[in-house]
N, CA, C and O atoms as a GROMACS GRO file, in nm:
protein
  356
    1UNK      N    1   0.085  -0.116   0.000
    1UNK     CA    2   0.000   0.000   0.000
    1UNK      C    3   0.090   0.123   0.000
    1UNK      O    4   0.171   0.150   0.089
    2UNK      N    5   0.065   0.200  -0.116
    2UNK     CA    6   0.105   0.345  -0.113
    2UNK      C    7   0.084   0.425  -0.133
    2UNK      O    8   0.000   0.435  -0.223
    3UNK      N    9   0.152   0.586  -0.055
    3UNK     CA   10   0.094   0.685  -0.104
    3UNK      C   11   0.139   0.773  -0.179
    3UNK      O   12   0.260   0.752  -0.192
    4UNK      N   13   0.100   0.883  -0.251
    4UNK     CA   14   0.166   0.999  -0.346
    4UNK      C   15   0.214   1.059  -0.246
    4UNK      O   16   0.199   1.001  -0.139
    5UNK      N   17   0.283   1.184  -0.244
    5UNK     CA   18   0.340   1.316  -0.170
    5UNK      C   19   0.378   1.446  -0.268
    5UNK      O   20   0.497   1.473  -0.284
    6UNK      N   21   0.322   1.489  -0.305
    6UNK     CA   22   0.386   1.578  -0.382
    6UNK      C   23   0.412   1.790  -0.289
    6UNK      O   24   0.322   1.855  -0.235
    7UNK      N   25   0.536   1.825  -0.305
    7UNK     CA   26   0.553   1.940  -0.268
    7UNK      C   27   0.631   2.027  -0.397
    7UNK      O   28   0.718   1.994  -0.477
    8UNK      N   29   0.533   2.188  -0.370
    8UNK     CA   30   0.594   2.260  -0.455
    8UNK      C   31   0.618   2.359  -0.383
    8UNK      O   32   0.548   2.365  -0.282
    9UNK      N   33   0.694   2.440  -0.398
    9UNK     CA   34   0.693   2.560  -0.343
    9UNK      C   35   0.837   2.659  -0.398
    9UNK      O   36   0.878   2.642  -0.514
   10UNK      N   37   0.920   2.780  -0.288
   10UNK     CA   38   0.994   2.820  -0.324
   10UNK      C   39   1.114   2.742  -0.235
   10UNK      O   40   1.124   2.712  -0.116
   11UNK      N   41   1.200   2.725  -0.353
   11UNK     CA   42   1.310   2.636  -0.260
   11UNK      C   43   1.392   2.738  -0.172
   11UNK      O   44   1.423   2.857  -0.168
   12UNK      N   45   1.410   2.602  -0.094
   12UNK     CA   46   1.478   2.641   0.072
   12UNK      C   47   1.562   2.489   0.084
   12UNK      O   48   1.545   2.375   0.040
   13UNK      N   49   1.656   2.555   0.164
   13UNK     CA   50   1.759   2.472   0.230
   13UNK      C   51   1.626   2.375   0.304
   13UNK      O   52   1.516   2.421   0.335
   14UNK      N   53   1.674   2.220   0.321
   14UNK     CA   54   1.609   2.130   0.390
   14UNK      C   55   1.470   2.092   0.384
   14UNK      O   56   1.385   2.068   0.470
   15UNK      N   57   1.470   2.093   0.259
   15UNK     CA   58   1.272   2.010   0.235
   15UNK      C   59   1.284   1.893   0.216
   15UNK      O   60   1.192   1.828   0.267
   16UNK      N   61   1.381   1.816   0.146
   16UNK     CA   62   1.367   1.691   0.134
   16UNK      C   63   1.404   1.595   0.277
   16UNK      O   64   1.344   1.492   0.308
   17UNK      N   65   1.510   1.655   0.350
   17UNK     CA   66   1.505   1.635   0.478
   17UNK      C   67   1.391   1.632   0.588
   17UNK      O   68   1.352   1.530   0.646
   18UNK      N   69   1.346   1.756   0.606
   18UNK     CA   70   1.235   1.743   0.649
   18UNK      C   71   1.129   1.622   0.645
   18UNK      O   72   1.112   1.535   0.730
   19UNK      N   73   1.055   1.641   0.509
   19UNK     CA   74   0.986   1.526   0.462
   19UNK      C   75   1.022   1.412   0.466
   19UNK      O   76   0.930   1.330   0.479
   20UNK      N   77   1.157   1.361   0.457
   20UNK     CA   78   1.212   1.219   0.454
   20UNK      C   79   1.272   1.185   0.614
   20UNK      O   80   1.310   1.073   0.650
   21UNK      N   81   1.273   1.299   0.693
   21UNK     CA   82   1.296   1.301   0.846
   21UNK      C   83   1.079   1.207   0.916
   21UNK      O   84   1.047   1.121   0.997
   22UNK      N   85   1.011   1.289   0.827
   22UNK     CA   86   0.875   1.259   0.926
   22UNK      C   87   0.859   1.172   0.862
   22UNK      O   88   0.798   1.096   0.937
   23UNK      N   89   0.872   1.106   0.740
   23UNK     CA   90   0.844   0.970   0.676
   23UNK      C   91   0.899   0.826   0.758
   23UNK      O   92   0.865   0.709   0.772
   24UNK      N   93   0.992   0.907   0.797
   24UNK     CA   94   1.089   0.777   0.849
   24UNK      C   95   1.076   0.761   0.999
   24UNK      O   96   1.100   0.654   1.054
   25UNK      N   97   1.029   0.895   1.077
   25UNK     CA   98   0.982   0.915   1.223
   25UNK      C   99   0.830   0.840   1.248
   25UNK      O  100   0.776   0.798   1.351
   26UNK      N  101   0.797   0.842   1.139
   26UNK     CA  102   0.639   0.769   1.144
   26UNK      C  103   0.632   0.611   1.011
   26UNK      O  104   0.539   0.574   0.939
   27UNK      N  105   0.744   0.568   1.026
   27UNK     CA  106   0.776   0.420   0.953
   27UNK      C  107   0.728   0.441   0.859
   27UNK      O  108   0.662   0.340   0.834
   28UNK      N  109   0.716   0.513   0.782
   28UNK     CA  110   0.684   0.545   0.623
   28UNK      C  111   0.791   0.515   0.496
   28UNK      O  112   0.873   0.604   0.472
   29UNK      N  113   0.792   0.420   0.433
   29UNK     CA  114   0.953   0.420   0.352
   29UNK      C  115   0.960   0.477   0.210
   29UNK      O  116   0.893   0.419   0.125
   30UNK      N  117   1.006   0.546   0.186
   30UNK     CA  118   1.012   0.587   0.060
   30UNK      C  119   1.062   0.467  -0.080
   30UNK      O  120   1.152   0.384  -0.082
   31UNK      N  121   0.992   0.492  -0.154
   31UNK     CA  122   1.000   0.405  -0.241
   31UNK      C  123   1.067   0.458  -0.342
   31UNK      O  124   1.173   0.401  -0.369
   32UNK      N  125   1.021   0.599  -0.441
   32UNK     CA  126   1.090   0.634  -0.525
   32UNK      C  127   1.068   0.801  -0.494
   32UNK      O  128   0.984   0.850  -0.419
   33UNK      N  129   1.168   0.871  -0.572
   33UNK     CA  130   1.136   1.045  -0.512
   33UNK      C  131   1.224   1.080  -0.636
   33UNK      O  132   1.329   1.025  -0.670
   34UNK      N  133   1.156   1.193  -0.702
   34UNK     CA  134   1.219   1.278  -0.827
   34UNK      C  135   1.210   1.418  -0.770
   34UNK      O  136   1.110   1.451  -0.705
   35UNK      N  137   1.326   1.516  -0.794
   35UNK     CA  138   1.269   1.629  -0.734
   35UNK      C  139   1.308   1.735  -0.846
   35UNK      O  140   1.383   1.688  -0.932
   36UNK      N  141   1.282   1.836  -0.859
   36UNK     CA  142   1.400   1.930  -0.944
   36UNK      C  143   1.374   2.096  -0.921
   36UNK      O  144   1.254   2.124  -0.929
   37UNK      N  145   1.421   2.155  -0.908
   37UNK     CA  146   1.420   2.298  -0.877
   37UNK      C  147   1.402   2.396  -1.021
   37UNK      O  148   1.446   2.364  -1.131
   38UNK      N  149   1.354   2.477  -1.001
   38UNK     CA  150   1.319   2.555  -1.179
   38UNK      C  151   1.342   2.718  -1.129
   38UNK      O  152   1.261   2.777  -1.058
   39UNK      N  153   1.417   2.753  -1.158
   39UNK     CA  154   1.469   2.885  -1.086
   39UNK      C  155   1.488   2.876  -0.937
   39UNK      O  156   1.587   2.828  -0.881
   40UNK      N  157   1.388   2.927  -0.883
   40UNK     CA  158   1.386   2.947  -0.745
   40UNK      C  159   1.254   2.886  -0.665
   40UNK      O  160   1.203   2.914  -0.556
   41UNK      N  161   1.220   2.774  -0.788
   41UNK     CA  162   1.071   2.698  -0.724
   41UNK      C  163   1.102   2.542  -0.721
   41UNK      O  164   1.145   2.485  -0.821
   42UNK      N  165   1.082   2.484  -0.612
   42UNK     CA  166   1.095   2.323  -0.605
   42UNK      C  167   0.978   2.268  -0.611
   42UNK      O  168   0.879   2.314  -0.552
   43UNK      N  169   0.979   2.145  -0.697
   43UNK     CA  170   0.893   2.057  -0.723
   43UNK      C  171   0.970   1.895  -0.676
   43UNK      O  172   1.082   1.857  -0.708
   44UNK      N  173   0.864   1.818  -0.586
   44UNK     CA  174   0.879   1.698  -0.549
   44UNK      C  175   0.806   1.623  -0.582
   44UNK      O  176   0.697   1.677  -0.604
   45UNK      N  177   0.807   1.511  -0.601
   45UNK     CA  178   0.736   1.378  -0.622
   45UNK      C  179   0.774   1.263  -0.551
   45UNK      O  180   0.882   1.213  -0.583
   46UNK      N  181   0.694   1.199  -0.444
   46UNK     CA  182   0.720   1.087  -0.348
   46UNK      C  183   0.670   0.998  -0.351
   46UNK      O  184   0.552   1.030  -0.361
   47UNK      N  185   0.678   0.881  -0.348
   47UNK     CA  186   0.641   0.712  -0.356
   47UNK      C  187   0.653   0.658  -0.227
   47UNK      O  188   0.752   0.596  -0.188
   48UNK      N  189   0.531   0.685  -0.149
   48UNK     CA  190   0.630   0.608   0.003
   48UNK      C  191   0.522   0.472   0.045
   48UNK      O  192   0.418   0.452  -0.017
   49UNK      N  193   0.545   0.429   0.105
   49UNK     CA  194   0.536   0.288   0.119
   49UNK      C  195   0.479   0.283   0.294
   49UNK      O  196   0.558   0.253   0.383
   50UNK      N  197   0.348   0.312   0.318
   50UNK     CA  198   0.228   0.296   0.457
   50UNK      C  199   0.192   0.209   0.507
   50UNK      O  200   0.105   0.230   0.591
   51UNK      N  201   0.234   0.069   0.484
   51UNK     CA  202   0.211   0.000   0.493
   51UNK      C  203   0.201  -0.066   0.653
   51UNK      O  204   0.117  -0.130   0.716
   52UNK      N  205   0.360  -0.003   0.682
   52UNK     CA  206   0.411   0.018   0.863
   52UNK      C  207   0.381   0.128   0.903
   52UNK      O  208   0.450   0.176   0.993
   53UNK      N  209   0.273   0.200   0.851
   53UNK     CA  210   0.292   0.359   0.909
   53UNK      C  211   0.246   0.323   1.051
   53UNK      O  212   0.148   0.250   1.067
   54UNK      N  213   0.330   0.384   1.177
   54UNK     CA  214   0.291   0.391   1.311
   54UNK      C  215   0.180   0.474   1.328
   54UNK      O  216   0.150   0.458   1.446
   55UNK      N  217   0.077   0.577   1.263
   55UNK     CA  218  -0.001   0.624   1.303
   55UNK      C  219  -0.121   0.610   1.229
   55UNK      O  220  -0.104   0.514   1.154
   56UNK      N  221  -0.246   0.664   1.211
   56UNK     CA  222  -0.360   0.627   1.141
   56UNK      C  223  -0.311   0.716   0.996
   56UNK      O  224  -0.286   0.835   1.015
   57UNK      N  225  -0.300   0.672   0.879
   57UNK     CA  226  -0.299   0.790   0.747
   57UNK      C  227  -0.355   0.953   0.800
   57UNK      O  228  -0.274   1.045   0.800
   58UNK      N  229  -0.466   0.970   0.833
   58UNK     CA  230  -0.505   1.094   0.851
   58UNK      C  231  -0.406   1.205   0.912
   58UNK      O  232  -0.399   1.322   0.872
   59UNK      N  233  -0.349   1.160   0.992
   59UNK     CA  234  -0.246   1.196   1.084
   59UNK      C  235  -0.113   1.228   1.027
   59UNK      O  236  -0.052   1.335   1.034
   60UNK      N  237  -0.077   1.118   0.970
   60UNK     CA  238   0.003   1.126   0.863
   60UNK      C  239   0.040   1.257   0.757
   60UNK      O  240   0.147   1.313   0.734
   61UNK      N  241  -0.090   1.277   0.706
   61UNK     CA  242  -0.145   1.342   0.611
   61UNK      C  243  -0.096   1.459   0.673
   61UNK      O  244  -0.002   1.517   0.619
   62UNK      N  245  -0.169   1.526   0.828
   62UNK     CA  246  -0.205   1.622   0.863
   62UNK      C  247  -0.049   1.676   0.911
   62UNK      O  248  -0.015   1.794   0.900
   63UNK      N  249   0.050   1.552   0.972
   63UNK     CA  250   0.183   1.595   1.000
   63UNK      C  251   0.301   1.626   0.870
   63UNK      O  252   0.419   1.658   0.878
   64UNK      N  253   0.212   1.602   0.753
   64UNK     CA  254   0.321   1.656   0.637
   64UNK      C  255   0.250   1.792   0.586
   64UNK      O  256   0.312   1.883   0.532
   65UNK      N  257   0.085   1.794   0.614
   65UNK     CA  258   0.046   1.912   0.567
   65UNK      C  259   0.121   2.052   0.678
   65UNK      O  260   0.183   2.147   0.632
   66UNK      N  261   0.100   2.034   0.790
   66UNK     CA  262   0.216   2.095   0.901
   66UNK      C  263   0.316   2.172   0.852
   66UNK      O  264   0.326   2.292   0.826
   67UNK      N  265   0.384   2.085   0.847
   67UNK     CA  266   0.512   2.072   0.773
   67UNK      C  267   0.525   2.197   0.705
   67UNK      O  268   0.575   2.302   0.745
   68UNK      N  269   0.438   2.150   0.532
   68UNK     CA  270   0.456   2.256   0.422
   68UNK      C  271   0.359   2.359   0.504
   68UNK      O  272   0.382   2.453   0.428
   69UNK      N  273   0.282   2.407   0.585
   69UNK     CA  274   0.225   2.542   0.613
   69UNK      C  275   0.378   2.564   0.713
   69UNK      O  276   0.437   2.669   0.686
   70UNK      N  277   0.411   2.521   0.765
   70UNK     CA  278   0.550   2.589   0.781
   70UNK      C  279   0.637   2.654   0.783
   70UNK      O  280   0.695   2.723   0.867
   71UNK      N  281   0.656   2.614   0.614
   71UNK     CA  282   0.760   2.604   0.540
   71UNK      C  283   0.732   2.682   0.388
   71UNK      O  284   0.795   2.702   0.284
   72UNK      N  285   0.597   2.710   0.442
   72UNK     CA  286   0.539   2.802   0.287
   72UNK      C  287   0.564   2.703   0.155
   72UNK      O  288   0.621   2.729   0.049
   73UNK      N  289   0.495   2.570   0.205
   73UNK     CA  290   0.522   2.495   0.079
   73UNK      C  291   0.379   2.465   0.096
   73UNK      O  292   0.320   2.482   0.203
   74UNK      N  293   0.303   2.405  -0.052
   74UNK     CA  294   0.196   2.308  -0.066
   74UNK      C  295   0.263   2.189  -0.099
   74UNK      O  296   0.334   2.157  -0.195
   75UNK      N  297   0.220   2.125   0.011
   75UNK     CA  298   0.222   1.945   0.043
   75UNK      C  299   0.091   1.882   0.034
   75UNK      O  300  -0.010   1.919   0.093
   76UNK      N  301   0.106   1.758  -0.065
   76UNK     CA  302  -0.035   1.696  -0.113
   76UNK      C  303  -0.004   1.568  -0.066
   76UNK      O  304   0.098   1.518  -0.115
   77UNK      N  305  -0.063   1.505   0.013
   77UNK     CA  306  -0.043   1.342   0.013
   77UNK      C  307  -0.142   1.312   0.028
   77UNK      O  308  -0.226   1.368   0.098
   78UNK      N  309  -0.157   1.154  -0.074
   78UNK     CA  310  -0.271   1.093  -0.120
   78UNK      C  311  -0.286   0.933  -0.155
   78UNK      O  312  -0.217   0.877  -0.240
   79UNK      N  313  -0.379   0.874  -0.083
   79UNK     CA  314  -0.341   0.728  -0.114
   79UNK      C  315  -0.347   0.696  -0.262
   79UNK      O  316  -0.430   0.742  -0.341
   80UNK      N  317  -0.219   0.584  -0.298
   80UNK     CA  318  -0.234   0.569  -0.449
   80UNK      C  319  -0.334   0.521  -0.485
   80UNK      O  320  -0.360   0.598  -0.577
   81UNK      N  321  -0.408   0.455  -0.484
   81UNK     CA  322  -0.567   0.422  -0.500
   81UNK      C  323  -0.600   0.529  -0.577
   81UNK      O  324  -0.594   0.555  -0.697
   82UNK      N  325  -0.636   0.588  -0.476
   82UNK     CA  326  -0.729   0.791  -0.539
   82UNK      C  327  -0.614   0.801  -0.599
   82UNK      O  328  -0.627   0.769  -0.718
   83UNK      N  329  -0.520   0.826  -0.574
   83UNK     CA  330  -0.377   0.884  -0.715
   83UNK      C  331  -0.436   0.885  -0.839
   83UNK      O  332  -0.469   0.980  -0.909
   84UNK      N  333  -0.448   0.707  -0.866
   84UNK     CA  334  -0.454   0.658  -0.999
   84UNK      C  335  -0.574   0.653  -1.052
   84UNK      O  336  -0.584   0.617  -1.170
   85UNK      N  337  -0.719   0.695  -0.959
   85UNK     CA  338  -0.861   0.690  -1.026
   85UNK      C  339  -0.856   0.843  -1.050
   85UNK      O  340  -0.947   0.896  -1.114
   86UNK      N  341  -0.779   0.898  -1.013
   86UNK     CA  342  -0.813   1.060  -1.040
   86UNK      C  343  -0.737   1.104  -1.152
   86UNK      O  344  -0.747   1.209  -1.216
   87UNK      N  345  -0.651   0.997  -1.166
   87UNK     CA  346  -0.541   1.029  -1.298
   87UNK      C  347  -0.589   0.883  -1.410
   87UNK      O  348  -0.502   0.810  -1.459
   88UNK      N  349  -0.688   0.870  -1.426
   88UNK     CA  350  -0.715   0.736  -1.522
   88UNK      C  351  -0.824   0.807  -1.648
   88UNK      O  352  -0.930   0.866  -1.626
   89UNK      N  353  -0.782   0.790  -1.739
   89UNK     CA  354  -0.845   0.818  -1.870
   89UNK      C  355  -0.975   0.767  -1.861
   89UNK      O  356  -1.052   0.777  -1.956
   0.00000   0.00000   0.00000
């Protein structure tokens, strides 16, 4: 079982840290992650793997949304399920 993560925002020192700090604080494993910066704006893409998550998803959700209000980022996480019916032709 997995979920999406996606963050955009203006890059800053330590986002992927961050995010891969609470993934791993709440047994979340990352599976695959592309990131790339476009001037002065970062874009992420996360594959993580809930399967062991120590807390209920919602929670989850709500401690990465945290996070990006923070950090002046938008953070989206979403079970792949909904990912792929919301992205299906």
């Amino acid at each position: 079982m997995n979920a999406v993560v996606t963050v955009i925002g203006k890059d800053t020192v330590g986002i992927i840290a961050g995010i891969s700090s609470l993934c791993a604080l709440k047994d979340a494993n990352i599976v695959d992650i592309t990131q790339s910066v476009l001037g002065e704006y970062f874009a992420m893409i996360m594959l993580i793997n809930i399967e062991k998550l120590s807390v209920p998803f919602s929670e989850f959700v709500d401690l990465l949304n945290n996070f990006g209000k923070e950090k002046s980022l938008e953070v989206h996480t979403v079970h792949e399920d909904i990912f792929n019916s919301m992205h299906h032709i």
